[in-house]
Backbone as JSON Lines, residues from 0, in Angstrom:
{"i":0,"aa":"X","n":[0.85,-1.2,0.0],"ca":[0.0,0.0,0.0],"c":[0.88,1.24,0.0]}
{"i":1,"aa":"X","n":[0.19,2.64,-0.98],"ca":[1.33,3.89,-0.73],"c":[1.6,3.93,1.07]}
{"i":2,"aa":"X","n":[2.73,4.91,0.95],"ca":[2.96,5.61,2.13],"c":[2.05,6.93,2.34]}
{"i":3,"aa":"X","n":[0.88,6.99,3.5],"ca":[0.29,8.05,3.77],"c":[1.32,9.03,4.18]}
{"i":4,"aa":"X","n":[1.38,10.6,3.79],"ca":[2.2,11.2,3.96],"c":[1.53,11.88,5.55]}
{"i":5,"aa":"X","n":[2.49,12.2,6.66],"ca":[1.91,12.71,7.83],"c":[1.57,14.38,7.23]}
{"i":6,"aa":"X","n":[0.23,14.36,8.12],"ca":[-0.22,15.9,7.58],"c":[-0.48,16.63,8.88]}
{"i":7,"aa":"X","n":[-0.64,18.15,8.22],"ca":[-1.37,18.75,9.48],"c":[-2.69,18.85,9.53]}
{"i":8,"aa":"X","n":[-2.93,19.86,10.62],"ca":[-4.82,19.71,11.01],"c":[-5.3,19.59,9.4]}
{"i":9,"aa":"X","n":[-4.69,20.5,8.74],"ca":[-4.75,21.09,7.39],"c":[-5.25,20.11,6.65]}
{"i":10,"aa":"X","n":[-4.48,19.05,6.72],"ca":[-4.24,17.97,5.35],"c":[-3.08,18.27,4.8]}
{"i":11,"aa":"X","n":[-2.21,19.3,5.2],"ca":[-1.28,19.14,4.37],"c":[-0.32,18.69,4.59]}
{"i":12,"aa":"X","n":[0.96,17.8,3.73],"ca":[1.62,17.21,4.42],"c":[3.08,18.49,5.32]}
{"i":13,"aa":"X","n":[3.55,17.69,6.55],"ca":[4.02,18.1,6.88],"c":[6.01,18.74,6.8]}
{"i":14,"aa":"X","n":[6.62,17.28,6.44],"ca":[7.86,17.23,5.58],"c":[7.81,18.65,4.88]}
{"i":15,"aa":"X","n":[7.22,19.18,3.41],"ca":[7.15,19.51,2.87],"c":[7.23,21.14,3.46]}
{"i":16,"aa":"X","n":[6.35,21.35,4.41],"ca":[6.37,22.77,4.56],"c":[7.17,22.69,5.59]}
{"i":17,"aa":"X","n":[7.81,21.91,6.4],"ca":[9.48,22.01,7.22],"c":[10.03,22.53,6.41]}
{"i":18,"aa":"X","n":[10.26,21.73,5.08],"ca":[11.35,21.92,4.29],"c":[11.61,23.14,3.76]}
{"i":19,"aa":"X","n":[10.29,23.68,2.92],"ca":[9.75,25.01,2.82],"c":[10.68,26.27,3.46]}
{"i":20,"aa":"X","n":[9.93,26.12,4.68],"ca":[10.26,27.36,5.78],"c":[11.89,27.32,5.93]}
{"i":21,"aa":"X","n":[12.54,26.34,6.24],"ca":[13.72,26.77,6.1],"c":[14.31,26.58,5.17]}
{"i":22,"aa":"X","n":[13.97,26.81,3.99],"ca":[14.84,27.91,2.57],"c":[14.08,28.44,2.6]}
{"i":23,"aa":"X","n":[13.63,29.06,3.02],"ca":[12.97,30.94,3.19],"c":[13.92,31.58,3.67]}
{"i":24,"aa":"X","n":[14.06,30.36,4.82],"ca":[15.21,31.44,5.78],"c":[16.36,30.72,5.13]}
{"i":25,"aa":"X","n":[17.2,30.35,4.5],"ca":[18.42,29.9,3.87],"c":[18.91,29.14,4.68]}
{"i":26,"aa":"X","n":[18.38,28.24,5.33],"ca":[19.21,27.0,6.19],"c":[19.52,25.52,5.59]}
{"i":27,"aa":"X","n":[20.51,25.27,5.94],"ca":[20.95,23.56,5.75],"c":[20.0,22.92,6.59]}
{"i":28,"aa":"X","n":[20.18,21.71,6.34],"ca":[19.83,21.0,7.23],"c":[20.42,20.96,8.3]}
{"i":29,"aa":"X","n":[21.78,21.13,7.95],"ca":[22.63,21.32,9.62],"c":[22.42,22.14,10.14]}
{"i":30,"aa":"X","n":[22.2,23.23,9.67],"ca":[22.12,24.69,10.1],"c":[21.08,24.07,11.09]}
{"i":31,"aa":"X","n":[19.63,24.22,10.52],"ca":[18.42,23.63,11.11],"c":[18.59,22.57,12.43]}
{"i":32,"aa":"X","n":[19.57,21.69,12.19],"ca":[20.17,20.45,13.14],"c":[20.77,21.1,14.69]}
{"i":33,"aa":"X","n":[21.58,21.86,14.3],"ca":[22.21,22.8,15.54],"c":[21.29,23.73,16.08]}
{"i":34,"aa":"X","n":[20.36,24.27,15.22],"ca":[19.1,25.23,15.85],"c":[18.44,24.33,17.03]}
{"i":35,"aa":"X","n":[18.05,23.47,15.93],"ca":[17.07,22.64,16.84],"c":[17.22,21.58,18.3]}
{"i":36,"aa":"X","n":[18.29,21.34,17.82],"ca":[19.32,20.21,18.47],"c":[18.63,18.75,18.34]}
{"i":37,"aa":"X","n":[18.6,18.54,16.98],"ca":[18.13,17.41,15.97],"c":[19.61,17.01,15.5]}
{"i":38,"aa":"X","n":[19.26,15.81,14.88],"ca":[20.23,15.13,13.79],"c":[19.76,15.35,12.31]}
{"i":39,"aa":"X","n":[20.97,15.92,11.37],"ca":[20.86,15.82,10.38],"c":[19.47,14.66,9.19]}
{"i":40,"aa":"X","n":[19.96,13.66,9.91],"ca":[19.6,12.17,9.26],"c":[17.94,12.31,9.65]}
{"i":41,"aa":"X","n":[17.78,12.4,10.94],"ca":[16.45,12.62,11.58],"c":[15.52,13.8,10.55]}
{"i":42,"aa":"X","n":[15.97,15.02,10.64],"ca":[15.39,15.59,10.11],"c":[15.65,15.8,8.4]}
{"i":43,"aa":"X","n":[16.02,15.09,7.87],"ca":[15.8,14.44,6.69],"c":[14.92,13.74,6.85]}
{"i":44,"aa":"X","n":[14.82,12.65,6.93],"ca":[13.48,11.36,7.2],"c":[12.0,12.78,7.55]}
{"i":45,"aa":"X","n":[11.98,13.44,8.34],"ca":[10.89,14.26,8.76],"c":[10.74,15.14,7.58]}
{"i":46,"aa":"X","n":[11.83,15.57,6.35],"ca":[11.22,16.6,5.44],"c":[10.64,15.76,4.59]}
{"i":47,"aa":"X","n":[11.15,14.48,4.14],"ca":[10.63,13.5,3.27],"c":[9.24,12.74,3.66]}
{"i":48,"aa":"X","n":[8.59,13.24,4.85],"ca":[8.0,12.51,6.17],"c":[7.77,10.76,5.78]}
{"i":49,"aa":"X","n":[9.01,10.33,6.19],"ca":[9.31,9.33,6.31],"c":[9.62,9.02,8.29]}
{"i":50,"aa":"X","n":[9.33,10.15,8.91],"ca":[9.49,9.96,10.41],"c":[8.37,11.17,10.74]}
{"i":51,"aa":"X","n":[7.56,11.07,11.63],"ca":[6.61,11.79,12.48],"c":[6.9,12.16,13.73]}
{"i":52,"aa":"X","n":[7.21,13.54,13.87],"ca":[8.16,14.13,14.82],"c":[7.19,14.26,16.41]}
{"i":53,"aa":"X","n":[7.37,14.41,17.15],"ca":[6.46,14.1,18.26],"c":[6.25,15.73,18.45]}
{"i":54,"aa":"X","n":[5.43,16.23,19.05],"ca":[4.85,17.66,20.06],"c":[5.68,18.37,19.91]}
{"i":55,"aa":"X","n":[6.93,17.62,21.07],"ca":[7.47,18.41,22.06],"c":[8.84,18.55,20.29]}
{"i":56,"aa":"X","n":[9.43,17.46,19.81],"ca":[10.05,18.24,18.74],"c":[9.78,18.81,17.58]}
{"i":57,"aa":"X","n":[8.27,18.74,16.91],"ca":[7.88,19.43,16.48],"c":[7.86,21.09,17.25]}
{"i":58,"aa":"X","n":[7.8,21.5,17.9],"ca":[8.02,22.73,18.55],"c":[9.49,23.27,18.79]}
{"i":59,"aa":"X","n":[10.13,22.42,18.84],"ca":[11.99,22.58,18.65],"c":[12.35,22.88,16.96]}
{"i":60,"aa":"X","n":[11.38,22.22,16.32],"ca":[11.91,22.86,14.76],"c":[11.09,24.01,14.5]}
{"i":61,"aa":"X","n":[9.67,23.94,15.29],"ca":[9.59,25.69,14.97],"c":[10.05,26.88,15.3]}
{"i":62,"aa":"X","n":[10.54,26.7,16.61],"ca":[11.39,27.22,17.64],"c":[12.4,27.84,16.3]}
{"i":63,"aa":"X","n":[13.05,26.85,15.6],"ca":[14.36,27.04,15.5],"c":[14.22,27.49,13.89]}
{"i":64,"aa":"X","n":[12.9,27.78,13.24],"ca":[12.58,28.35,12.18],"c":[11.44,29.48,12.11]}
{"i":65,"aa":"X","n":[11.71,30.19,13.71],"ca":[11.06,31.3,13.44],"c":[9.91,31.48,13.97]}
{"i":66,"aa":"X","n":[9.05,30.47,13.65],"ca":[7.7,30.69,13.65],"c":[6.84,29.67,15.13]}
{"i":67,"aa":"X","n":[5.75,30.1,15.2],"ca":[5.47,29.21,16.22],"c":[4.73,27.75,16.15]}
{"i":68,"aa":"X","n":[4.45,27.22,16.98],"ca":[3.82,25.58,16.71],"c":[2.46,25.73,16.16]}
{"i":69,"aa":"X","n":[1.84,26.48,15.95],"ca":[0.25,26.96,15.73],"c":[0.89,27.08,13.77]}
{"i":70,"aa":"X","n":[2.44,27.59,13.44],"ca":[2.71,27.29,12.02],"c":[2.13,26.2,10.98]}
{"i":71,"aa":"X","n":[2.64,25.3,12.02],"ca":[2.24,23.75,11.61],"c":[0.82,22.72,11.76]}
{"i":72,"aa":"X","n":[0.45,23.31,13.33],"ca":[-0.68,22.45,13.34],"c":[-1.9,23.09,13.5]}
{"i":73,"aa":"X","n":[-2.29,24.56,13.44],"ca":[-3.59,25.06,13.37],"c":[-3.96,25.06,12.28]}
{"i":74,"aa":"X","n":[-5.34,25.79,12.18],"ca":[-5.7,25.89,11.13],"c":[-6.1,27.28,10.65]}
{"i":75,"aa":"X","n":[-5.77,28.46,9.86],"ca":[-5.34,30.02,9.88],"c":[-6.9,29.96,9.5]}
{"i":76,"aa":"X","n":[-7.22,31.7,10.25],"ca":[-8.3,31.88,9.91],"c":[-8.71,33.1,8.88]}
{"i":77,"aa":"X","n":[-9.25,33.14,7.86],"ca":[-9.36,34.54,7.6],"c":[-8.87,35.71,8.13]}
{"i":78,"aa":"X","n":[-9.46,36.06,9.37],"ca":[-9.39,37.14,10.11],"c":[-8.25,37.24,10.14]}
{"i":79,"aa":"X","n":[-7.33,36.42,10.52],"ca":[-5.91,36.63,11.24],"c":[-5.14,37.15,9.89]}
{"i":80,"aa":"X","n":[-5.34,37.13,8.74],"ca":[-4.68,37.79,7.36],"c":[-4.94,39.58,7.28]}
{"i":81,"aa":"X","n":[-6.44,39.66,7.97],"ca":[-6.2,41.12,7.66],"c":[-5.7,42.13,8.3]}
{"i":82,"aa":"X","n":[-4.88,42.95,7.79],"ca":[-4.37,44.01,8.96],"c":[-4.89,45.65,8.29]}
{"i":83,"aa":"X","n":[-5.28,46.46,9.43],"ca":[-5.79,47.72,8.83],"c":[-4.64,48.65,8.99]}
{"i":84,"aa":"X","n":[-5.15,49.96,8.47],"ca":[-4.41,51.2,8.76],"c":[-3.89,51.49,10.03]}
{"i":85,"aa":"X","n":[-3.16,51.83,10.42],"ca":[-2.6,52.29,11.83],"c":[-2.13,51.29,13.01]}
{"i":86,"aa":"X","n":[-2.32,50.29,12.56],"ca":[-2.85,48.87,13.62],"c":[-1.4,47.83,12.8]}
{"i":87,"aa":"X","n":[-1.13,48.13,11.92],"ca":[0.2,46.81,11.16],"c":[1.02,47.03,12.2]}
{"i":88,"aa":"X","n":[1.98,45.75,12.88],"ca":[2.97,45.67,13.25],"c":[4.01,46.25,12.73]}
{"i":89,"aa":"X","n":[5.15,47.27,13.57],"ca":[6.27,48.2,12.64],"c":[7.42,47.48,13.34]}
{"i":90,"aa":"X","n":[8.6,47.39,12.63],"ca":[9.8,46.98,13.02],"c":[10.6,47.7,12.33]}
{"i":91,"aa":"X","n":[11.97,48.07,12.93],"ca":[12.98,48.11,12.19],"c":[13.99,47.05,12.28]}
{"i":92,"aa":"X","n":[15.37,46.61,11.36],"ca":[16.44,46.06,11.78],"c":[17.94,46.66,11.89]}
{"i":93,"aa":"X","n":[18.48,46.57,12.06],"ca":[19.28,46.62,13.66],"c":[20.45,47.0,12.1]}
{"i":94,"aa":"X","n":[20.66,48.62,12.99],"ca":[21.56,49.32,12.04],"c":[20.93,49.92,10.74]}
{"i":95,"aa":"X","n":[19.38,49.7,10.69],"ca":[18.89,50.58,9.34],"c":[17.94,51.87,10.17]}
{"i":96,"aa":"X","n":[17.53,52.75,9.3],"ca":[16.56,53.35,9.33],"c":[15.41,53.28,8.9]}
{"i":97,"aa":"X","n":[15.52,52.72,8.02],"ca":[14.02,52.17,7.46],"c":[13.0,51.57,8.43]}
{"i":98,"aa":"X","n":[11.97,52.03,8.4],"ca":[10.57,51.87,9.13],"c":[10.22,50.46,8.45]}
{"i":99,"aa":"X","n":[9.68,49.41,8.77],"ca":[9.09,48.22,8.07],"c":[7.38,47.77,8.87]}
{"i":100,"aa":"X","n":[6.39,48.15,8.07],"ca":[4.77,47.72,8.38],"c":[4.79,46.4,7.26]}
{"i":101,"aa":"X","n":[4.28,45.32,8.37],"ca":[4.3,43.48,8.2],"c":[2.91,43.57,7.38]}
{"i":102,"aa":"X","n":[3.0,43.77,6.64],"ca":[1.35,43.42,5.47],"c":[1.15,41.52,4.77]}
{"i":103,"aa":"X","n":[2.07,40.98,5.17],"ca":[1.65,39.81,4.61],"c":[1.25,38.7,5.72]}
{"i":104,"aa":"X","n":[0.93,37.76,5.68],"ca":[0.58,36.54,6.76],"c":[1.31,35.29,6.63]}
{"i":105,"aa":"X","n":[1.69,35.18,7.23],"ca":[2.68,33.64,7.11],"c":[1.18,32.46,7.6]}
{"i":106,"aa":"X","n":[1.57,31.63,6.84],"ca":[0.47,30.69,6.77],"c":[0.85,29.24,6.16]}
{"i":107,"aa":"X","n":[1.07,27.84,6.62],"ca":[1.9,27.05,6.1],"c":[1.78,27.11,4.59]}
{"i":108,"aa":"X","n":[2.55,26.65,3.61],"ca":[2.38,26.85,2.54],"c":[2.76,28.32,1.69]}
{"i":109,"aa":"X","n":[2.94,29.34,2.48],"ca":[2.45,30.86,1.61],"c":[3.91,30.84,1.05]}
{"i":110,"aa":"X","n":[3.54,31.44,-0.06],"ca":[5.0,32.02,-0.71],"c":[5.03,33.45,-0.77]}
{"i":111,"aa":"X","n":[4.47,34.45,-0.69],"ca":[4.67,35.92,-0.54],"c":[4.73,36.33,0.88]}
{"i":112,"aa":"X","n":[5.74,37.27,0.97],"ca":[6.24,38.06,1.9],"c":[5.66,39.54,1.27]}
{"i":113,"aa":"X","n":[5.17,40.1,2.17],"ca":[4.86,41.9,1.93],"c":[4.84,42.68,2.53]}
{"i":114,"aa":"X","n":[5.75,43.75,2.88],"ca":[5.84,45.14,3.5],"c":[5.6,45.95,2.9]}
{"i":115,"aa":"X","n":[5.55,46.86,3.79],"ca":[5.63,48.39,3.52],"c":[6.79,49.37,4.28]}
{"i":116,"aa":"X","n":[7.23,49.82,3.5],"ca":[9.04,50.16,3.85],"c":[8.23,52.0,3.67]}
{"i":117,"aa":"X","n":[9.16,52.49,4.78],"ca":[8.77,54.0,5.18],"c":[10.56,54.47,4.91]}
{"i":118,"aa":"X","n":[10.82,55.41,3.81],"ca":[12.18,55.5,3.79],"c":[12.53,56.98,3.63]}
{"i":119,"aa":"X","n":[13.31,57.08,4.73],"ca":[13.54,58.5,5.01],"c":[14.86,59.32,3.82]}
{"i":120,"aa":"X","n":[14.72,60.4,4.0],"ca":[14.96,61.41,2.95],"c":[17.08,60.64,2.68]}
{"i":121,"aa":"X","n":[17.47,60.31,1.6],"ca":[18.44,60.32,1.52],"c":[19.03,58.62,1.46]}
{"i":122,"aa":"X","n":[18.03,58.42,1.7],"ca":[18.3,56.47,2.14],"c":[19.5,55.96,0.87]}
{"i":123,"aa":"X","n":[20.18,55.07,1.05],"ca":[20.87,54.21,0.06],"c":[21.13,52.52,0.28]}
{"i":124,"aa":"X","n":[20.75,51.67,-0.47],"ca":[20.57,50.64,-0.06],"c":[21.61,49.88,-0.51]}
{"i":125,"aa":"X","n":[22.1,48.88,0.09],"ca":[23.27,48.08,-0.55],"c":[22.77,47.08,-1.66]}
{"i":126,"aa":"X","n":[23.94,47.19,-2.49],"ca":[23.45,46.66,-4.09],"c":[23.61,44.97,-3.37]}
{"i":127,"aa":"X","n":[22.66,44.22,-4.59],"ca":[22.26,42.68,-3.98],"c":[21.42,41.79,-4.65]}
{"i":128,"aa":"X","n":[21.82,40.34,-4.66],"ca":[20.92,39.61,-5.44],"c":[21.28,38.39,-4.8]}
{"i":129,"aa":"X","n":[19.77,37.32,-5.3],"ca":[19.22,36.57,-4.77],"c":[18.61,35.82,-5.26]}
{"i":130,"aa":"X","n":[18.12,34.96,-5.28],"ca":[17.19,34.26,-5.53],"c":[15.69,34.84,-5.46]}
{"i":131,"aa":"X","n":[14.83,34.33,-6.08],"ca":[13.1,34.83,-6.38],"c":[12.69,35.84,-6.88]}
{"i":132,"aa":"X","n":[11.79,36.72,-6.75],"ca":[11.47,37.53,-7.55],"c":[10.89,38.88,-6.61]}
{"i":133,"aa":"X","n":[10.83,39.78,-7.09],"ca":[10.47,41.36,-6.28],"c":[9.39,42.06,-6.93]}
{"i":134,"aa":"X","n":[8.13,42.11,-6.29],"ca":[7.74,43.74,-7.22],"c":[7.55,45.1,-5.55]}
{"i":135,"aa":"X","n":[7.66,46.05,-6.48],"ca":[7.29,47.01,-5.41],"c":[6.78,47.96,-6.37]}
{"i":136,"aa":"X","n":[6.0,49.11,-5.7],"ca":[4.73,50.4,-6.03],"c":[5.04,51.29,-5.41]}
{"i":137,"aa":"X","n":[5.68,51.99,-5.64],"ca":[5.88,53.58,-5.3],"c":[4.48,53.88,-4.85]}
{"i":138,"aa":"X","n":[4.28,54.24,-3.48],"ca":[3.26,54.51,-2.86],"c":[3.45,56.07,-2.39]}
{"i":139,"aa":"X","n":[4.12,56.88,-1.89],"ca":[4.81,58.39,-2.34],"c":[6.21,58.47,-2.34]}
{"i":140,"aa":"X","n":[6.21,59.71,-2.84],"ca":[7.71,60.18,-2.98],"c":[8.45,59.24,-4.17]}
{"i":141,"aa":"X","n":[9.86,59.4,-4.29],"ca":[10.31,59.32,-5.5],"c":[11.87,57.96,-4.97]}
{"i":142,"aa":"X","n":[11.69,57.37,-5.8],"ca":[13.12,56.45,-5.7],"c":[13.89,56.64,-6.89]}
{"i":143,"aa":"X","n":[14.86,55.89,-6.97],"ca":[15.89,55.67,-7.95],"c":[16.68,54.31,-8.01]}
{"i":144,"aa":"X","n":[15.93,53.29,-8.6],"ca":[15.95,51.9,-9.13],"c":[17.04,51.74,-9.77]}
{"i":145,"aa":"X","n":[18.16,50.7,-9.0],"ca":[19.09,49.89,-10.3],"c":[18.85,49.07,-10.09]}
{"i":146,"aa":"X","n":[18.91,48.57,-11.81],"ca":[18.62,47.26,-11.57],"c":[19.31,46.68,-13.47]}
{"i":147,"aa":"X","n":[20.34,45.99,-12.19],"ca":[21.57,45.46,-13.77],"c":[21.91,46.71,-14.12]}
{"i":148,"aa":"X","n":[22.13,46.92,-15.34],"ca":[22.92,48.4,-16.06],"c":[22.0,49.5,-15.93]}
{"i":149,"aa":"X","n":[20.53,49.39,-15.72],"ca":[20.11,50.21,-16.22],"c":[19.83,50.83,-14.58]}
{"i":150,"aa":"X","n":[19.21,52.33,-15.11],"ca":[19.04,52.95,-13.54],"c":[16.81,53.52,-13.6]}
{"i":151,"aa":"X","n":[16.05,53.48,-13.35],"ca":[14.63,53.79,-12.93],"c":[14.32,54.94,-11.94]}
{"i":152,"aa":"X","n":[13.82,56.28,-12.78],"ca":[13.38,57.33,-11.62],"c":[12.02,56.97,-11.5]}
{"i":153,"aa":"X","n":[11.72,56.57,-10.2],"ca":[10.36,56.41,-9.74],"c":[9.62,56.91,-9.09]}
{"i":154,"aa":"X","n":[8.33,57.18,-9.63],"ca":[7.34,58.6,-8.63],"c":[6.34,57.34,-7.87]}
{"i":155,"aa":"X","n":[5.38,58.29,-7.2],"ca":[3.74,57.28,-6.52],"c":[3.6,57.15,-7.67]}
{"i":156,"aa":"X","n":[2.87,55.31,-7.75],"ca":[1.88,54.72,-8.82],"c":[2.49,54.2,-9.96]}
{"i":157,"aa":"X","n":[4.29,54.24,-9.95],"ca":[5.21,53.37,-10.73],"c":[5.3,52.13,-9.86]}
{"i":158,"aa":"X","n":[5.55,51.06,-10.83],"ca":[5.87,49.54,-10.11],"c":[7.13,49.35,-11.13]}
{"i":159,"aa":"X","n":[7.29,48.48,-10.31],"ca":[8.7,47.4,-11.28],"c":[8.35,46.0,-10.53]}
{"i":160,"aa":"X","n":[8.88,44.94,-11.6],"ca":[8.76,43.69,-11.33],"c":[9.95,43.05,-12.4]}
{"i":161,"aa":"X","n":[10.47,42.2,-10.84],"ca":[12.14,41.96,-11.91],"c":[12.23,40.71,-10.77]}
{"i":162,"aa":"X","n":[13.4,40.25,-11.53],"ca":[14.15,38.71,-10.75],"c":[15.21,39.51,-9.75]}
{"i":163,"aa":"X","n":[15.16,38.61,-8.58],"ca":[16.48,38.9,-7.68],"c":[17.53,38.56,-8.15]}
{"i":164,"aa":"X","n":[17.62,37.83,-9.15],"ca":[19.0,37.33,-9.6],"c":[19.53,38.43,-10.64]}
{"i":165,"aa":"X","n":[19.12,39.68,-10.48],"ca":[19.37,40.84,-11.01],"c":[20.11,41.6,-10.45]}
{"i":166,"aa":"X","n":[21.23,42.0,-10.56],"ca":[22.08,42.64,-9.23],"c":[21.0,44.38,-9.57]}
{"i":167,"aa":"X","n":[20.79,44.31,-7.97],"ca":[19.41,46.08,-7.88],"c":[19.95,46.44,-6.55]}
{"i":168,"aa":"X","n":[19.69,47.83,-6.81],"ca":[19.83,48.55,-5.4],"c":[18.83,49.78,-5.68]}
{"i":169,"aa":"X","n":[18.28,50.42,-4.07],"ca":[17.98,51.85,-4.74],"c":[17.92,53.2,-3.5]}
{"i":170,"aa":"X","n":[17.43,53.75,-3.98],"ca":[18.13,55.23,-2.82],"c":[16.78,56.32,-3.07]}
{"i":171,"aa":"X","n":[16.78,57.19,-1.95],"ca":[15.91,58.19,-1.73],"c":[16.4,59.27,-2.35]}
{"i":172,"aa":"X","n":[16.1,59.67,-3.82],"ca":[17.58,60.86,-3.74],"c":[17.0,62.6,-3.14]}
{"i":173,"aa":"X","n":[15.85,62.0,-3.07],"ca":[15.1,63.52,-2.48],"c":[15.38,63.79,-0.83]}
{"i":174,"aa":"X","n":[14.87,65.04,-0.43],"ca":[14.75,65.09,1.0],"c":[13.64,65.5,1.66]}
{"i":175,"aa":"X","n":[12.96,64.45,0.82],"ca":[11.35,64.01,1.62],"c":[11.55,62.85,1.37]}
{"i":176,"aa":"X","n":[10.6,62.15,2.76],"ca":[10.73,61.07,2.75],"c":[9.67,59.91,1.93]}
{"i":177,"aa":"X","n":[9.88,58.71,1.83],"ca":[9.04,57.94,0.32],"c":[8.8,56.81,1.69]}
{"i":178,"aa":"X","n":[7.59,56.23,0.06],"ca":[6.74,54.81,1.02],"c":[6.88,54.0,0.11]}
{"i":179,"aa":"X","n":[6.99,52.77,0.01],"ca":[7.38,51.96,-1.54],"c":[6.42,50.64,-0.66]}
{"i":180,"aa":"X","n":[5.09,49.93,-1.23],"ca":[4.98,48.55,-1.13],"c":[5.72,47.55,-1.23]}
{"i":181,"aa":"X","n":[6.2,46.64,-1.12],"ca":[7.15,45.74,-1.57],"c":[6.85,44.22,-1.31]}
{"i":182,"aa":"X","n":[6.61,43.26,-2.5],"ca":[6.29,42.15,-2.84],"c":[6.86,41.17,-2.61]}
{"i":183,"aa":"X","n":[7.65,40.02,-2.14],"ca":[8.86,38.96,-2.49],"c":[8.3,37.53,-2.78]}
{"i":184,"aa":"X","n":[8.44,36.8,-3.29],"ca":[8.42,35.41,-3.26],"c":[9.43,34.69,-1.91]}
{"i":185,"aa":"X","n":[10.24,35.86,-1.46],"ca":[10.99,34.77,-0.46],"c":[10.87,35.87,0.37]}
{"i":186,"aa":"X","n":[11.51,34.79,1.4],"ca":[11.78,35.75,3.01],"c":[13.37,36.78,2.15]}
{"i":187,"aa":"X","n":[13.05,37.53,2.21],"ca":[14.26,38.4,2.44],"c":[14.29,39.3,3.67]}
{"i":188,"aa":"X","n":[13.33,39.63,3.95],"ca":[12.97,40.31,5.15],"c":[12.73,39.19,6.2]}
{"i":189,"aa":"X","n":[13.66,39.24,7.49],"ca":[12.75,38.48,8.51],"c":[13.21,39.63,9.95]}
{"i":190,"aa":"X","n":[12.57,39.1,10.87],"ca":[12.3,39.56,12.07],"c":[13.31,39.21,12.76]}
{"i":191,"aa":"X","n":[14.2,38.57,12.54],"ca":[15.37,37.99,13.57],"c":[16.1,39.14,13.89]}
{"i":192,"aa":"X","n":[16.28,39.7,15.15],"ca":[17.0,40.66,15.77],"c":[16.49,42.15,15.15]}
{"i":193,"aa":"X","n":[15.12,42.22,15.07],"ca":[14.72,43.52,14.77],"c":[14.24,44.2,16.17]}
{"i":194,"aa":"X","n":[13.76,45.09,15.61],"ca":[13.51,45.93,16.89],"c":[11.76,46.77,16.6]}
{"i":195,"aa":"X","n":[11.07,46.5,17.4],"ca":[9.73,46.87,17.69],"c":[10.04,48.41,17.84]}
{"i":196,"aa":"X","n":[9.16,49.4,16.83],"ca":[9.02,50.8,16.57],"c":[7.58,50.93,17.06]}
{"i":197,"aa":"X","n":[7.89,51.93,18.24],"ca":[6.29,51.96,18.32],"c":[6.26,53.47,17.6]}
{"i":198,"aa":"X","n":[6.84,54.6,17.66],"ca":[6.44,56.05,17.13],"c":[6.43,55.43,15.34]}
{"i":199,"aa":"X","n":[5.23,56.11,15.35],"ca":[4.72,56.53,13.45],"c":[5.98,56.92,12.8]}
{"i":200,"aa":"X","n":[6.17,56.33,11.68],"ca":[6.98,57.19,10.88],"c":[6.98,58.29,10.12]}
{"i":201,"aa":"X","n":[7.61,59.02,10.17],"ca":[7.38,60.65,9.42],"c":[6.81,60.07,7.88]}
{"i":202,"aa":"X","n":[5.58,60.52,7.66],"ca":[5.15,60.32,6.1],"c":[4.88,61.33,5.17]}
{"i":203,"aa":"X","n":[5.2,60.96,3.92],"ca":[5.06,62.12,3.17],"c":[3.94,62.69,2.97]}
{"i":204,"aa":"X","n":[3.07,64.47,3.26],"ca":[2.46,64.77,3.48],"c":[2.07,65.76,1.71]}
């Protein structure tokens, strides 16, 4: 008879979105192994779910990928996807200025990541590439897009949509400050060692 694959509340199998979540976040398996304080071999067998991880280590690999045990075995509700005006979670990370509002929902399975980046007058971002894909929407104020040879002056209500494997960078060149949406197929953004902003960010008026 097949092998039933172990699932969550979901139905979905479980292996699969282990595996998932950490290449979001760019981990080995070892990497993952030392987080967790698993064996390599073990958690192989569990991405293939060829082994059914118990409670207590199922919660050691979420532990050690970010997210919490409700990742894996609840079941997401509508509600919990929407976030309104004034009310989004803000973070920054550690050494930027950039303001970051969390607009997307992690939900087993999801592949989009989405913020909203608040970027103050003068910003410059380090040039970079990656894996997956980017769009962002000039929501106000003005940027200045590289991306590969070419360079993009961008006002509110311009988008771009390009591969990360595009070497891009871009900068505030004004001195007002801009709001840009921003799209990913991957984690490029995560929360690890950010820092909770509670004051509003200065917006362009």
């Amino acid at each position: 008879m097949p092998r039933t694959a172990h699932q969550t509340s979901q139905g979905a199998p479980l292996g699969p979105l282990i595996r998932k979540r950490r290449k979001q976040l760019g981990l080995t398996l070892k990497q993952l192994g030392e987080r967790a304080g698993l064996s390599v071999g073990y958690l192989s067998q569990v991405e293939r779910d060829n082994a059914a991880p118990s409670l207590g280590t199922l919660a050691q690999i979420a532990e050690a990928v970010n997210v919490g045990l409700d990742y894996f075995v609840s079941t997401p509700r509508p509600a919990d996807a929407l976030t309104r005006d004034g009310g989004r979670v803000r973070f920054s990370l550690a050494d930027s200025d950039l303001v970051y509002e969390q607009i997307s929902h992690e939900f087993p399975g999801s592949e989009l990541s989405s913020y909203m980046l608040h970027v103050p007058a003068g910003h410059v971002s380090e040039l970079v590439r990656h894996e997956g894909e980017e769009i962002i929407v000039i929501l106000e104020g003005e940027i200045e897009q590289v991306l590969g040879d070419e360079t993009f002056h961008m006002r509110a209500g311009d988008s771009l949509h390009y591969s990360g494997a595009t070497p891009h960078a871009w900068r505030n060149p004004t001195d007002r400050p801009a709001r840009i949406l921003w799209t990913g197929t991957l984690g490029v953004l995560h929360r690890a060692g950010a820092r909770r902003t509670d004051a509003p960010p200065r917006l362009l008026k």
